[in-house]
Structure formats: structure tokens, C-alpha cells
PDB file of N, CA, C and O in Angstrom:
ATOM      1  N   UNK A   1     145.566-196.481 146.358  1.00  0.00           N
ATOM      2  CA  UNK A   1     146.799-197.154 146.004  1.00  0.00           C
ATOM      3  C   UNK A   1     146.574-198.143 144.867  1.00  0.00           C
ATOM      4  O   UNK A   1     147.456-198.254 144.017  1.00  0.00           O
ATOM      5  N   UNK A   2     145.697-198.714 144.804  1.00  0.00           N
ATOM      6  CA  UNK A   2     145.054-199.960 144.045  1.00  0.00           C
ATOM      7  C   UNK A   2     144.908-198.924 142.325  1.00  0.00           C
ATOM      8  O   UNK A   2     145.443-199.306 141.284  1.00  0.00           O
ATOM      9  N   UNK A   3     144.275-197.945 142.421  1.00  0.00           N
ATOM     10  CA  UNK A   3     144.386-197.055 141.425  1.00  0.00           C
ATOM     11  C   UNK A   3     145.738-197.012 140.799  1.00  0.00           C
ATOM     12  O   UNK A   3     146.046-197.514 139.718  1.00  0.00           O
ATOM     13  N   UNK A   4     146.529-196.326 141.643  1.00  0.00           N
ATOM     14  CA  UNK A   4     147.680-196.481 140.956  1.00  0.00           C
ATOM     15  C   UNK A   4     148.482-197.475 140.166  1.00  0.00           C
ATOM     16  O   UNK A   4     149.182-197.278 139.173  1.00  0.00           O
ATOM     17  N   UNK A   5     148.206-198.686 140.878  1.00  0.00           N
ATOM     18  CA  UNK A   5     148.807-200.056 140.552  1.00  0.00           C
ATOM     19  C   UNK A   5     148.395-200.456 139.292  1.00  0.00           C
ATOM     20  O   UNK A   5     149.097-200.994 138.436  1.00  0.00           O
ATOM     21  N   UNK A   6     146.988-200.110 139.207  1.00  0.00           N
ATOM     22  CA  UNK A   6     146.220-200.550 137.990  1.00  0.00           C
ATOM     23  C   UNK A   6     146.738-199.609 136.991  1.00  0.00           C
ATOM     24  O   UNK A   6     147.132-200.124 135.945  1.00  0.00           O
ATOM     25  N   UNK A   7     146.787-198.797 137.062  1.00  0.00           N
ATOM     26  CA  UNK A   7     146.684-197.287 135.791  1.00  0.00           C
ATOM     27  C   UNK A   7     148.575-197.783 135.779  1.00  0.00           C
ATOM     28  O   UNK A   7     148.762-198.116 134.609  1.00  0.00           O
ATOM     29  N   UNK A   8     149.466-197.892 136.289  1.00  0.00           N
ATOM     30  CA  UNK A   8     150.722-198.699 136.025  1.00  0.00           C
ATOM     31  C   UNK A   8     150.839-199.773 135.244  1.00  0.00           C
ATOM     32  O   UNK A   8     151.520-199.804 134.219  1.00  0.00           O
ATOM     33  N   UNK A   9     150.120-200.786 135.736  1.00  0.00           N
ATOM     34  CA  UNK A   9     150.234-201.924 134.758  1.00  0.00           C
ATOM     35  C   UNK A   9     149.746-201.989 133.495  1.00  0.00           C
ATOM     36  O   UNK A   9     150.023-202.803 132.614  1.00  0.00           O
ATOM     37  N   UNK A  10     148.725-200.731 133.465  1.00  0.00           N
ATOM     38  CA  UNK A  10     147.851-200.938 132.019  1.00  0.00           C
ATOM     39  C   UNK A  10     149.304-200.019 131.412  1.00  0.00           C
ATOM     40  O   UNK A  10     149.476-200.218 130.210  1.00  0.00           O
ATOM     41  N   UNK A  11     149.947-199.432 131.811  1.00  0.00           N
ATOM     42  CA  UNK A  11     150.807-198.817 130.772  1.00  0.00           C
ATOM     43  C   UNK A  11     152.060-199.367 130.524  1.00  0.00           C
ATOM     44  O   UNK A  11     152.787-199.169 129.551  1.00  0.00           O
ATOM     45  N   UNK A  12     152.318-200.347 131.863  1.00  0.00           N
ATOM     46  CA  UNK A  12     154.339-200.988 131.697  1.00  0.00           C
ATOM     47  C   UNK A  12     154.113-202.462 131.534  1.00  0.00           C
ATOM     48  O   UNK A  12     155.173-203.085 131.579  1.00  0.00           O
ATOM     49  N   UNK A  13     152.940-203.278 131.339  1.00  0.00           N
ATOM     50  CA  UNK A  13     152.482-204.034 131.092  1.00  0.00           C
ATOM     51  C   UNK A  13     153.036-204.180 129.433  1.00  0.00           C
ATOM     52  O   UNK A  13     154.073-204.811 129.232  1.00  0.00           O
ATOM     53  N   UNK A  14     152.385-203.646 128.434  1.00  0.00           N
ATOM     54  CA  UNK A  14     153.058-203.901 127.227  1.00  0.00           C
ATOM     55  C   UNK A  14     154.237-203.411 126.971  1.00  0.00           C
ATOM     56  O   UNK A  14     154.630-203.951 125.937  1.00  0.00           O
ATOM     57  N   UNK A  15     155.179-202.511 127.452  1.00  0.00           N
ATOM     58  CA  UNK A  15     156.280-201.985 127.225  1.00  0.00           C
ATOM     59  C   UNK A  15     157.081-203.577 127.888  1.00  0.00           C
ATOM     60  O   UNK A  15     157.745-204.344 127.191  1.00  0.00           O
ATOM     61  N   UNK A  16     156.855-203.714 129.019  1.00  0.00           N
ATOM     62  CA  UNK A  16     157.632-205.138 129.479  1.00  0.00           C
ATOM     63  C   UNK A  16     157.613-206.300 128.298  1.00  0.00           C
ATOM     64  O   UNK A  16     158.577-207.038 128.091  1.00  0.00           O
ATOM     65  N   UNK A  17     156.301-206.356 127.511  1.00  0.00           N
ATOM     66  CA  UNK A  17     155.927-207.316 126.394  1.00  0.00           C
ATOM     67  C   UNK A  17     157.073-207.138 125.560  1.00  0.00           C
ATOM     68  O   UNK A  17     157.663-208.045 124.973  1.00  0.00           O
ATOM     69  N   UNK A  18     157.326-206.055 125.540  1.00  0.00           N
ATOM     70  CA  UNK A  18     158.159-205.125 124.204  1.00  0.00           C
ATOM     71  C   UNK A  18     159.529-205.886 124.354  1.00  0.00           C
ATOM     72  O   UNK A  18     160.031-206.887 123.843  1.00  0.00           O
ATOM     73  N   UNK A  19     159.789-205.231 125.009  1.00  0.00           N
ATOM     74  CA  UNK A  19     161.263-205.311 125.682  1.00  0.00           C
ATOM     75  C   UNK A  19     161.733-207.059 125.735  1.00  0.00           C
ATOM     76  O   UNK A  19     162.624-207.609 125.089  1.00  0.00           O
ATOM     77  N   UNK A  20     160.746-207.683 126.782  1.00  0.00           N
ATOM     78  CA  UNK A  20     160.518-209.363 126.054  1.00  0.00           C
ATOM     79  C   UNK A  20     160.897-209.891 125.005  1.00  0.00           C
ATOM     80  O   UNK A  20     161.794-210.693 124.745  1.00  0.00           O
ATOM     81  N   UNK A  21     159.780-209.132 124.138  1.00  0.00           N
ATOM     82  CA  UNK A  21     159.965-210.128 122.860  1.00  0.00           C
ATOM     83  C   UNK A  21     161.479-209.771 122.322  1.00  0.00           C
ATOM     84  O   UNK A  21     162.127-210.629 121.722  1.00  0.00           O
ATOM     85  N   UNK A  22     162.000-208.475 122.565  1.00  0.00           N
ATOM     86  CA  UNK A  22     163.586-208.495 122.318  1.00  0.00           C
ATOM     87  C   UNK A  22     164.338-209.105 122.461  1.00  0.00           C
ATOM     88  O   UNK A  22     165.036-209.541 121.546  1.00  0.00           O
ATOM     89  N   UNK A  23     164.512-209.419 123.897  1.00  0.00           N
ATOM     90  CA  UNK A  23     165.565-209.967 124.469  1.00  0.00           C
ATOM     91  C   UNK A  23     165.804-211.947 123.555  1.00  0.00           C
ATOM     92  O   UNK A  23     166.661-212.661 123.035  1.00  0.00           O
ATOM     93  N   UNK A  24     164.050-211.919 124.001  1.00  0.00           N
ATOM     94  CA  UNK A  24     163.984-213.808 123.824  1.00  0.00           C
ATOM     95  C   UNK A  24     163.865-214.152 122.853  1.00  0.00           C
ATOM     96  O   UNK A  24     162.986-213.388 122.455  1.00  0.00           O
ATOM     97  N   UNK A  25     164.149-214.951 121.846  1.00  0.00           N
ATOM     98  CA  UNK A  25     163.948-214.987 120.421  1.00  0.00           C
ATOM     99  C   UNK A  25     162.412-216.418 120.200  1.00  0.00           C
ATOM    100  O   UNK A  25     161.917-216.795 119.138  1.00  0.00           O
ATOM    101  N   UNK A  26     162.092-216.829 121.491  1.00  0.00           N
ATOM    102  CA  UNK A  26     161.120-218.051 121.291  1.00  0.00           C
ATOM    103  C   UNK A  26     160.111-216.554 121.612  1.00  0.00           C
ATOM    104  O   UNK A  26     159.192-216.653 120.798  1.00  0.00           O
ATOM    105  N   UNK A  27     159.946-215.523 122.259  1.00  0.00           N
ATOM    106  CA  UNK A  27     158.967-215.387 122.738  1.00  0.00           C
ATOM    107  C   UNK A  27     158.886-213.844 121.518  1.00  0.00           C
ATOM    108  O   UNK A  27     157.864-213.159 121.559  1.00  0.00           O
ATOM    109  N   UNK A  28     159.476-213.645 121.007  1.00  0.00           N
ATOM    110  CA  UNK A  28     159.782-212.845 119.246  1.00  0.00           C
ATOM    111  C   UNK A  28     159.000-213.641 118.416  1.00  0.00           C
ATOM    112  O   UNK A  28     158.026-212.972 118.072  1.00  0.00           O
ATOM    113  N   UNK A  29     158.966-214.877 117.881  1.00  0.00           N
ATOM    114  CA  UNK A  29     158.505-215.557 117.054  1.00  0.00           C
ATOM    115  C   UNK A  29     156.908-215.439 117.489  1.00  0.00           C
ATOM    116  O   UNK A  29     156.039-214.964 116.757  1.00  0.00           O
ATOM    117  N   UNK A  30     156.702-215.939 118.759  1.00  0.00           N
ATOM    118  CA  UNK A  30     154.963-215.969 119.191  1.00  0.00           C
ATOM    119  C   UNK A  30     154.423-214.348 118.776  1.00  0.00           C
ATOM    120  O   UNK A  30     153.401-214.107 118.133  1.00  0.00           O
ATOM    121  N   UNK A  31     155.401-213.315 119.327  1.00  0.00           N
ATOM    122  CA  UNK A  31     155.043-212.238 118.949  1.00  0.00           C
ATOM    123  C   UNK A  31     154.057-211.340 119.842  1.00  0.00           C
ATOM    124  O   UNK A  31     152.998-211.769 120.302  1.00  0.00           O
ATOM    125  N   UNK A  32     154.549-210.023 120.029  1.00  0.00           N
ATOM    126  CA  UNK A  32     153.517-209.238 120.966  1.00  0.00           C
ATOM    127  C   UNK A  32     152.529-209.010 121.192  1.00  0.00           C
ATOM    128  O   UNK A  32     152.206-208.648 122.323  1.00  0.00           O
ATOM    129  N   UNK A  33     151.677-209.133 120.211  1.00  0.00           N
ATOM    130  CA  UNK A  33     150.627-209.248 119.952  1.00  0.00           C
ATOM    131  C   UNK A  33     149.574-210.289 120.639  1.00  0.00           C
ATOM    132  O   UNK A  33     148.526-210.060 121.242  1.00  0.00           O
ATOM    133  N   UNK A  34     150.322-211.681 120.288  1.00  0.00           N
ATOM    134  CA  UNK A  34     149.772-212.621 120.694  1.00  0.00           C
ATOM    135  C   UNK A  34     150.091-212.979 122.088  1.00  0.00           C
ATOM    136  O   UNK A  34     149.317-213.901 122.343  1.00  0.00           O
ATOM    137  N   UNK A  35     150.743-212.767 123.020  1.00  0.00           N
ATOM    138  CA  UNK A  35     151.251-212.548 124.201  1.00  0.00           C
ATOM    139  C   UNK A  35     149.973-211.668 125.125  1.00  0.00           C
ATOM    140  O   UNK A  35     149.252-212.134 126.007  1.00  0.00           O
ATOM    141  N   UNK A  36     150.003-210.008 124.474  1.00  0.00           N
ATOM    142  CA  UNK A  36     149.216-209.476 125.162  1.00  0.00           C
ATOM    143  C   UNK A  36     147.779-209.894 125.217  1.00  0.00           C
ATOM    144  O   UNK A  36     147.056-209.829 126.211  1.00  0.00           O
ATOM    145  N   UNK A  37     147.384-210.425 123.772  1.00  0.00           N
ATOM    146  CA  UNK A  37     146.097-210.923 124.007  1.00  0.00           C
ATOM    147  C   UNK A  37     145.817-212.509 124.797  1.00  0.00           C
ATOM    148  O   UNK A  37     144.671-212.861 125.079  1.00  0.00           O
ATOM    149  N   UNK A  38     147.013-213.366 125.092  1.00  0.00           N
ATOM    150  CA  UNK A  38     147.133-214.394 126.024  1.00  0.00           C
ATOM    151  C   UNK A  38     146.892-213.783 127.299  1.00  0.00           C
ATOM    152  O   UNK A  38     146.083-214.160 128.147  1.00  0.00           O
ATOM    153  N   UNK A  39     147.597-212.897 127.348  1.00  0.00           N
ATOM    154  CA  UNK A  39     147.571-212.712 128.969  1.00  0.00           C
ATOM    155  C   UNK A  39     146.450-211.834 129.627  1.00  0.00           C
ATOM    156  O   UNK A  39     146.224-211.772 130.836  1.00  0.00           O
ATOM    157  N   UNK A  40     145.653-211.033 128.435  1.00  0.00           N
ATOM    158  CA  UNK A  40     144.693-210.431 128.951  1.00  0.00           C
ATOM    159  C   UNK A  40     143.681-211.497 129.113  1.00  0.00           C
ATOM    160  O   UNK A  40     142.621-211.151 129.635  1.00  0.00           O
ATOM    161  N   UNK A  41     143.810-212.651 128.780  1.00  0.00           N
ATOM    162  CA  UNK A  41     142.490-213.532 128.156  1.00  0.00           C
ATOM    163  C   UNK A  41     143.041-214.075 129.826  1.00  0.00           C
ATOM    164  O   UNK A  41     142.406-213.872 130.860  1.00  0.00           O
ATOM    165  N   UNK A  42     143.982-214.584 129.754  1.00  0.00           N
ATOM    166  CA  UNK A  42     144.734-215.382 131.348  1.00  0.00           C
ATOM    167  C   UNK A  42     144.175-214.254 132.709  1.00  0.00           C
ATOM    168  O   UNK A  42     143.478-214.578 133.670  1.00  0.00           O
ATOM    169  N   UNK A  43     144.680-213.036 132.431  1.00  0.00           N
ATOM    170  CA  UNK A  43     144.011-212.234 133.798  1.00  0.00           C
ATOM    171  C   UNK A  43     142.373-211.714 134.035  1.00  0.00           C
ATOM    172  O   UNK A  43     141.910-211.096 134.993  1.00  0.00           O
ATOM    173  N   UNK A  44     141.856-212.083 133.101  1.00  0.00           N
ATOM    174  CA  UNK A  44     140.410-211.661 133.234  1.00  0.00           C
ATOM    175  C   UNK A  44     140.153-212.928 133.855  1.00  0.00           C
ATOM    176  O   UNK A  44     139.762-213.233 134.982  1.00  0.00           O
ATOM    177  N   UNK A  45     140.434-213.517 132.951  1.00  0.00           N
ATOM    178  CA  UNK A  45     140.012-215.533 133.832  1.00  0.00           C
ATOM    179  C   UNK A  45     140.239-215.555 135.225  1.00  0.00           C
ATOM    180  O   UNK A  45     139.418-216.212 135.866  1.00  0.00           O
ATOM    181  N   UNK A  46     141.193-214.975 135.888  1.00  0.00           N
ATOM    182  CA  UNK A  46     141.606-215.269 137.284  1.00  0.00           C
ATOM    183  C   UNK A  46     141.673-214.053 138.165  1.00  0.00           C
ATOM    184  O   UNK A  46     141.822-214.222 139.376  1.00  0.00           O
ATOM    185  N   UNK A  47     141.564-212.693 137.603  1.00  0.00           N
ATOM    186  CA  UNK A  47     141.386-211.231 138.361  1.00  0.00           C
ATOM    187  C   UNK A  47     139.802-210.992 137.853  1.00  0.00           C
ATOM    188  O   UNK A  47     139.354-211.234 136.732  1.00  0.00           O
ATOM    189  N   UNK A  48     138.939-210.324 139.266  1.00  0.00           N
ATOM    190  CA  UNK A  48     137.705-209.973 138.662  1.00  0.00           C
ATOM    191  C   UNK A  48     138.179-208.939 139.676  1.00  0.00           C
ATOM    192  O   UNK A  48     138.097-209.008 140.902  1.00  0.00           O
ATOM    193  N   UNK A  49     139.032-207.321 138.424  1.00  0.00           N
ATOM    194  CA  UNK A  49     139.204-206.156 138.423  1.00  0.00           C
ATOM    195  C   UNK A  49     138.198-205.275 139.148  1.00  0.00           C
ATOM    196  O   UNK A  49     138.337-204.720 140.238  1.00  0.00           O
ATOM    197  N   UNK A  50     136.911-205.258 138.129  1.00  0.00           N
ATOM    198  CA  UNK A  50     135.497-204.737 138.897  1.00  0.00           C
ATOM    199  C   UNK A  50     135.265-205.203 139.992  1.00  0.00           C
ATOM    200  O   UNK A  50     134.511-204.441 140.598  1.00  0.00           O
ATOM    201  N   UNK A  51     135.567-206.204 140.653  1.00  0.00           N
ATOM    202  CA  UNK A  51     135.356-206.207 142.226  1.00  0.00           C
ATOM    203  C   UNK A  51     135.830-205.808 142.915  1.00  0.00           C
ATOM    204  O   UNK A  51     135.084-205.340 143.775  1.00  0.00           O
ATOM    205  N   UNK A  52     137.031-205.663 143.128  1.00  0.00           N
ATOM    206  CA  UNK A  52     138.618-205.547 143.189  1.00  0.00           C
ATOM    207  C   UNK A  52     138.509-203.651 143.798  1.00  0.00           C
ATOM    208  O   UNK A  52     138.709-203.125 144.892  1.00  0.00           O
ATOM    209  N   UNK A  53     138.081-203.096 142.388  1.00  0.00           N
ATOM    210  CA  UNK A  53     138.379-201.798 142.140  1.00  0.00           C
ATOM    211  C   UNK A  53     137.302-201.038 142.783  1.00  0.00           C
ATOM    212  O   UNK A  53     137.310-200.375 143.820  1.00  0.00           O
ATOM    213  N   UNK A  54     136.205-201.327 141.780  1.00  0.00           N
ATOM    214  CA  UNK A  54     134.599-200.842 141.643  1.00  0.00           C
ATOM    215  C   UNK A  54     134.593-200.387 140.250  1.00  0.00           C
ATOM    216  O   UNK A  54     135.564-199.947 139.634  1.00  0.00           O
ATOM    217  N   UNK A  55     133.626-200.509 139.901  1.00  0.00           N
ATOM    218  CA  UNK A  55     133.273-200.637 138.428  1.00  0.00           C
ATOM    219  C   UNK A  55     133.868-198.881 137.708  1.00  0.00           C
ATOM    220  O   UNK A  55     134.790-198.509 136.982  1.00  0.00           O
ATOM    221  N   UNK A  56     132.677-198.202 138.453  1.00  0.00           N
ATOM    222  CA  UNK A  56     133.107-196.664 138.377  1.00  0.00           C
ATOM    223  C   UNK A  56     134.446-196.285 138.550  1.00  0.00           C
ATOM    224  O   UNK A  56     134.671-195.320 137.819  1.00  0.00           O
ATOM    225  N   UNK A  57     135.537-196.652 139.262  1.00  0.00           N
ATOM    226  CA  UNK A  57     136.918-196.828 139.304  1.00  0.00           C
ATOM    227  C   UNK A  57     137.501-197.546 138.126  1.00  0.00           C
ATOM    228  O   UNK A  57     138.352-196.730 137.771  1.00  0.00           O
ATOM    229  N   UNK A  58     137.558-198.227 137.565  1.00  0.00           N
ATOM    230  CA  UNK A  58     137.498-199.093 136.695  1.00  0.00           C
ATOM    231  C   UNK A  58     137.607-198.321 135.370  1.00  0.00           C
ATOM    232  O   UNK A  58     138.640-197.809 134.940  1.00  0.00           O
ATOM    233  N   UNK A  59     136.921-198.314 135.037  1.00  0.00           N
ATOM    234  CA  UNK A  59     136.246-197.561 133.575  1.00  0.00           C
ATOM    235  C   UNK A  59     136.917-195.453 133.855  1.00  0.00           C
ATOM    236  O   UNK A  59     137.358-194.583 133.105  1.00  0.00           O
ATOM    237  N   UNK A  60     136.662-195.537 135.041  1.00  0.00           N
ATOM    238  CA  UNK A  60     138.054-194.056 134.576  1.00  0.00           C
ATOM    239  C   UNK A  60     138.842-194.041 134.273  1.00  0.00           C
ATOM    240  O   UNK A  60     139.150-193.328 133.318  1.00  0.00           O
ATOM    241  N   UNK A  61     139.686-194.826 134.895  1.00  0.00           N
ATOM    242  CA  UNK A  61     140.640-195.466 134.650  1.00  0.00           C
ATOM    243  C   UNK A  61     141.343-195.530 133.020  1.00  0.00           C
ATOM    244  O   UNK A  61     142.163-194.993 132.276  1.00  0.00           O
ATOM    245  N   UNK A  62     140.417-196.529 133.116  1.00  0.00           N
ATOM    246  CA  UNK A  62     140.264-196.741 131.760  1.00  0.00           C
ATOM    247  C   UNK A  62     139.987-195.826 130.161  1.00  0.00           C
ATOM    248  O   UNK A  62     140.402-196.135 129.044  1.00  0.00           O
ATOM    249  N   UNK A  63     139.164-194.663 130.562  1.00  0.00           N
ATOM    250  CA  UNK A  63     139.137-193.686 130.209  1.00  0.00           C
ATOM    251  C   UNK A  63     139.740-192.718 129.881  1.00  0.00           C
ATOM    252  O   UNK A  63     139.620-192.107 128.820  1.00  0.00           O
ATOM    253  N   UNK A  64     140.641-192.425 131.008  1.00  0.00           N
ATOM    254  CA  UNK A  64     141.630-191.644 131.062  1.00  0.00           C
ATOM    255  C   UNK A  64     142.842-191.776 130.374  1.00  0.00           C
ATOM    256  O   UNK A  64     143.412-190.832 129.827  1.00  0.00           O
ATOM    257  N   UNK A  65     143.306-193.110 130.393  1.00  0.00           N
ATOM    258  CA  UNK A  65     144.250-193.953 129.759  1.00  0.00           C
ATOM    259  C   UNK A  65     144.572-193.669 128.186  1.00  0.00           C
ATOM    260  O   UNK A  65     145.614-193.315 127.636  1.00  0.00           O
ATOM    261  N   UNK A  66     143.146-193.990 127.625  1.00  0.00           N
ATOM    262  CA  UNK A  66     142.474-194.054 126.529  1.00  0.00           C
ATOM    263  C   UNK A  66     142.680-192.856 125.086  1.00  0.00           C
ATOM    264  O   UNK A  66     143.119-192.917 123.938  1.00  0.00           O
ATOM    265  N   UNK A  67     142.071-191.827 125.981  1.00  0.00           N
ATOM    266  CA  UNK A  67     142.211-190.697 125.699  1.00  0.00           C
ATOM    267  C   UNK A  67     143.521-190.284 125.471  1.00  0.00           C
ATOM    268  O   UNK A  67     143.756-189.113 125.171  1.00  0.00           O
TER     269      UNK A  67
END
């Protein structure tokens, strides 16, 4: 289940960014870019994924995505 959740957010995660920066015009100016790299910097700080998951889970994931 945890799989799923993850391989979800890595994909509606920036589309939500998207859609965001539309709607709000303060959060347009900061810009998507800088958002996604805030918040990846914010969830690594406070989610440790590889524990969470398992590393090997993780990186397929990730892989798969990728590709």
C-alpha cells in the first residue's frame, strides 16, 4: 500500500504545484520550481523514505517513474 502512496505522490505532487501556482498569484510569483525544490528539501528533512519503504523499494520506484 505504502508503494502505491509513494509512486502517487511522486506523480500528483507537482501537478498539485501546477495547478497552485495558478490559482494563487503570491505562490505564481515564488514559482514552481522553487516550491518543489522547498518542499523536497522540507520532506527529506522530516520523512526518512528509506526507512519507511526499504531502500530496494525505494529506488524502483524510483526507477520506474523515471523511465
Amino acid at each position: 500500500m505504502s508503494i502505491i502512496f509513494t509512486a502517487l505522490a511522486y506523480l500528483l505532487v507537482p501537478a498539485l504545484l501546477i495547478i497552485l501556482c495558478q490559482k494563487c498569484r503570491l505562490l505564481d510569483k515564488i514559482g514552481v520550481v522553487v516550491l518543489s525544490f522547498g518542499l523536497g528539501i522540507t520532506l527529506s528533512a522530516g520523512l526518512d523514505l528509506p526507512a519507511l519503504l526499504g531502500e530496494g523499494q525505494l529506488s524502483a520506484i524510483q526507477m520506474n517513474l523515471s523511465v
